[in-house]
MDTraj code that builds the backbone (N, CA, C; nanometers):
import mdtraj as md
import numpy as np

residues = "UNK UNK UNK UNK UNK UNK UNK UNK UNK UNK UNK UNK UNK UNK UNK UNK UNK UNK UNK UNK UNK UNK UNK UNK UNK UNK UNK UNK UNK UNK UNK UNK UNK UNK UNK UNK UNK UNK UNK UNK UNK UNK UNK UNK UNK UNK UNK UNK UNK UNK UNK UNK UNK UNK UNK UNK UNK UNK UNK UNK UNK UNK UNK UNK UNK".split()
xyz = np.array([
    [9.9228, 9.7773, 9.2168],
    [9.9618, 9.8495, 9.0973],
    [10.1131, 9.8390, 9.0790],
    [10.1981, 9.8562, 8.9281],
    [10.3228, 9.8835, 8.9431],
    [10.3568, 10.0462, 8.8460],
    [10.5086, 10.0256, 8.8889],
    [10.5350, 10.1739, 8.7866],
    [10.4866, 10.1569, 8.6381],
    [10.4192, 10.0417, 8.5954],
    [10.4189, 10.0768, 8.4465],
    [10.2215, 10.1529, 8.4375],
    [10.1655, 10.1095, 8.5146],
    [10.0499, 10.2190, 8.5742],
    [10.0932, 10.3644, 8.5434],
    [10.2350, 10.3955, 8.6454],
    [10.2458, 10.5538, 8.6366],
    [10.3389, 10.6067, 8.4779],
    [10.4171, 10.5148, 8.4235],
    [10.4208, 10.5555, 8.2801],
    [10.3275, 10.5533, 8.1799],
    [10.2535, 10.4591, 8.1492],
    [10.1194, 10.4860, 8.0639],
    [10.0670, 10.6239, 8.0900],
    [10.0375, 10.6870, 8.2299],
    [9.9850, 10.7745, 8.2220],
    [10.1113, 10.9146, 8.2001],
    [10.2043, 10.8768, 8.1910],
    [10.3269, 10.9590, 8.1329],
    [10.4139, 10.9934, 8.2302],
    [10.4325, 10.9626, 8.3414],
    [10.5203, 10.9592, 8.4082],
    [10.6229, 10.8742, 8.4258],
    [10.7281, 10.9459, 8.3751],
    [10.8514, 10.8691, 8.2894],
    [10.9755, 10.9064, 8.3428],
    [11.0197, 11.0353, 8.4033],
    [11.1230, 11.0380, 8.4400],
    [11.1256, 11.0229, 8.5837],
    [11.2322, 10.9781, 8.6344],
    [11.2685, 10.9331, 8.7424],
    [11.3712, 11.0161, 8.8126],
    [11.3225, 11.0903, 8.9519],
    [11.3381, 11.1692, 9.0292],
    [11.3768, 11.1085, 9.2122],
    [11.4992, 11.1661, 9.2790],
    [11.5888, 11.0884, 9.4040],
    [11.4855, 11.2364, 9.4685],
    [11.4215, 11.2331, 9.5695],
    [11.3766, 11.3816, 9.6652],
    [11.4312, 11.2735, 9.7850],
    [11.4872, 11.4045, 9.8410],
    [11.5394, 11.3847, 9.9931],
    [11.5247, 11.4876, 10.1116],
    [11.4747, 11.4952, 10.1684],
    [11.4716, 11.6288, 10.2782],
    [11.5079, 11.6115, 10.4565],
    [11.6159, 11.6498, 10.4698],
    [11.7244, 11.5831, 10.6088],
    [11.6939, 11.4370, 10.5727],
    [11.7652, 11.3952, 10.7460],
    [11.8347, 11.2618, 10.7353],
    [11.7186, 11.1231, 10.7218],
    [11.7221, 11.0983, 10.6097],
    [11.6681, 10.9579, 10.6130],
    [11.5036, 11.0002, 10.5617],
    [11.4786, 11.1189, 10.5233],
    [11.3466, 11.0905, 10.4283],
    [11.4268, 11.0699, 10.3110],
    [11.3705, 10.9964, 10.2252],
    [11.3931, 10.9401, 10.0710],
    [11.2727, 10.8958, 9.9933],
    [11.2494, 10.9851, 9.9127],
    [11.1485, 10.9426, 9.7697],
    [11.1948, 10.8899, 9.6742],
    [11.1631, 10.7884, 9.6343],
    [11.2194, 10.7491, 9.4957],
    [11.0841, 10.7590, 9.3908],
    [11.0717, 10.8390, 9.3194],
    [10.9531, 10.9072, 9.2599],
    [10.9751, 10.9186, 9.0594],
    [10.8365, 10.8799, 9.0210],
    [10.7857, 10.8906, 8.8530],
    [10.7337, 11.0172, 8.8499],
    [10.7452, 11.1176, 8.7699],
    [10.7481, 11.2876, 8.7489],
    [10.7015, 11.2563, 8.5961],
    [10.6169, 11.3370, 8.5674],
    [10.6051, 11.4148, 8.4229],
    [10.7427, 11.4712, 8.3757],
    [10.7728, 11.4483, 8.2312],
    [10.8723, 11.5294, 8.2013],
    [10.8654, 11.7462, 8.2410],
    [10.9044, 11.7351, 8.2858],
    [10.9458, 11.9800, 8.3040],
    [10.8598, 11.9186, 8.4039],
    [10.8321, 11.8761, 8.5303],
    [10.7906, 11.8869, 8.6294],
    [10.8444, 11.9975, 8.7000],
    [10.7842, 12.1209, 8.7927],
    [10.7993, 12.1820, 8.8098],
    [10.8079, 12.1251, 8.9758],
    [10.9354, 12.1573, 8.9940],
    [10.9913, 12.1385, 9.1466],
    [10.9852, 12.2515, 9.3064],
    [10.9290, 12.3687, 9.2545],
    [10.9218, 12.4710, 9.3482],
    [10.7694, 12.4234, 9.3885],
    [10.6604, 12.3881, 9.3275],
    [10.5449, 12.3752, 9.3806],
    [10.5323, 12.2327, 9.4293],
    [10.3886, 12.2479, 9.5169],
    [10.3689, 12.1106, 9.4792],
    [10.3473, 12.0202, 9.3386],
    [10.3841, 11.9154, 9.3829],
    [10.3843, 11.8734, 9.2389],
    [10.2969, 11.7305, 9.2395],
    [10.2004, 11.6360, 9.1500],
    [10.1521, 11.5117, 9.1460],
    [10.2889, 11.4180, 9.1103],
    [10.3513, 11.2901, 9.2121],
    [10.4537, 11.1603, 9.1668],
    [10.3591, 11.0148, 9.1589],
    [10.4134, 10.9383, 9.1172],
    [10.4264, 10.8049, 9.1912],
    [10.5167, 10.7519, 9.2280],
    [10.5429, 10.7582, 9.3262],
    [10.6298, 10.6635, 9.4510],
    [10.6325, 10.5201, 9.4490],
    [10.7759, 10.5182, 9.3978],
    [10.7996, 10.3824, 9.3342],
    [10.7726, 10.2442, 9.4246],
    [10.8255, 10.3023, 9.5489],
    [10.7743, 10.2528, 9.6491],
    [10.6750, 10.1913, 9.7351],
    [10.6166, 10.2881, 9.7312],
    [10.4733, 10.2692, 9.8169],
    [10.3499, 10.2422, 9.6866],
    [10.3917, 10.2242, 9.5714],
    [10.3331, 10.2151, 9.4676],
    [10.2056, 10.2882, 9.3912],
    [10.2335, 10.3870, 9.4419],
    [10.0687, 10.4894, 9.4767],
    [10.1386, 10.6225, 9.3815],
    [10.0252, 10.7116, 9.3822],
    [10.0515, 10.8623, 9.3438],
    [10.0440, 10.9513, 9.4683],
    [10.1072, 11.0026, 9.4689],
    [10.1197, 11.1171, 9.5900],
    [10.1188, 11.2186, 9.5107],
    [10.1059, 11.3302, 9.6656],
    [10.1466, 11.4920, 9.6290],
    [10.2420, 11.5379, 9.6791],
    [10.3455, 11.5832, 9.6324],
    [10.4781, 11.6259, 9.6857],
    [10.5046, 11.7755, 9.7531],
    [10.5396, 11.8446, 9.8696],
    [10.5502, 11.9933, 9.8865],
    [10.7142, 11.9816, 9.8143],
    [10.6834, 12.0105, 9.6785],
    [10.8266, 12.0618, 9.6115],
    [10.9558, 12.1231, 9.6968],
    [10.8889, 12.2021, 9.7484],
    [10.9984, 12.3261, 9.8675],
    [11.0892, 12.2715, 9.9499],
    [10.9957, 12.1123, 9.9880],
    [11.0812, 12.1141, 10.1306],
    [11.1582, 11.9569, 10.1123],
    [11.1960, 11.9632, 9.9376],
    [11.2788, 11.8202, 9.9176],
    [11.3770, 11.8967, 9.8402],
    [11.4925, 11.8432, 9.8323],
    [11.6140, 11.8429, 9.7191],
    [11.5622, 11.7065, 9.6341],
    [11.5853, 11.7852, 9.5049],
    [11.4963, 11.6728, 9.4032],
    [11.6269, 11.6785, 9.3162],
    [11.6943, 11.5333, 9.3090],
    [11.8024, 11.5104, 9.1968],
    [11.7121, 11.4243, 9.0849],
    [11.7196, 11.4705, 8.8937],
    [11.6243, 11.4384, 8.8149],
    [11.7740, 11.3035, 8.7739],
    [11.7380, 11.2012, 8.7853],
    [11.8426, 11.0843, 8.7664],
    [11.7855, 11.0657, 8.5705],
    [11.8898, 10.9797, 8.5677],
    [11.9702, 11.0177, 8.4122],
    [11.8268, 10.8535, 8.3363],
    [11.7857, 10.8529, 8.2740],
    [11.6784, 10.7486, 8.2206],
    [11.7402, 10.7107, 8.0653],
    [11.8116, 10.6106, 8.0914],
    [11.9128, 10.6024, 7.9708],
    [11.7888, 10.4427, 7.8532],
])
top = md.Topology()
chain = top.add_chain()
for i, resn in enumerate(residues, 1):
    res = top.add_residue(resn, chain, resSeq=i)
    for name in ("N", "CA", "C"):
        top.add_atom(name, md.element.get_by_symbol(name[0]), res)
traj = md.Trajectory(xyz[None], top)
């Protein structure tokens, strides 16, 4: 699969989650994704949809120009 899989289905903005040293998500979010819960991404990465524990990442929402 690629990210254009997770935009069709509307996941469009693009989100940095990090939690201590050396975890890194680079993650596709619904726009008003709500960051305290868990939340549904796709991980640009691993090319899949995951489930995120909101709580235990610092989520920077990067700029989609």
């Amino acid at each position: 699969m690629t990210d254009n899989v997770a935009v069709l289905d509307g996941y469009t903005q693009e989100v940095h989650a990090f939690a201590g040293e050396g975890l890194e998500l680079y993650l596709l979010v619904q726009p008003n994704t709500d960051f305290d819960d868990y939340f549904k991404a796709w991980d640009m990465d691993a090319q899949e949809f995951i489930l995120v524990s909101g709580w235990m990442f610092n989520v920077e929402v990067q700029n989609n120009h």
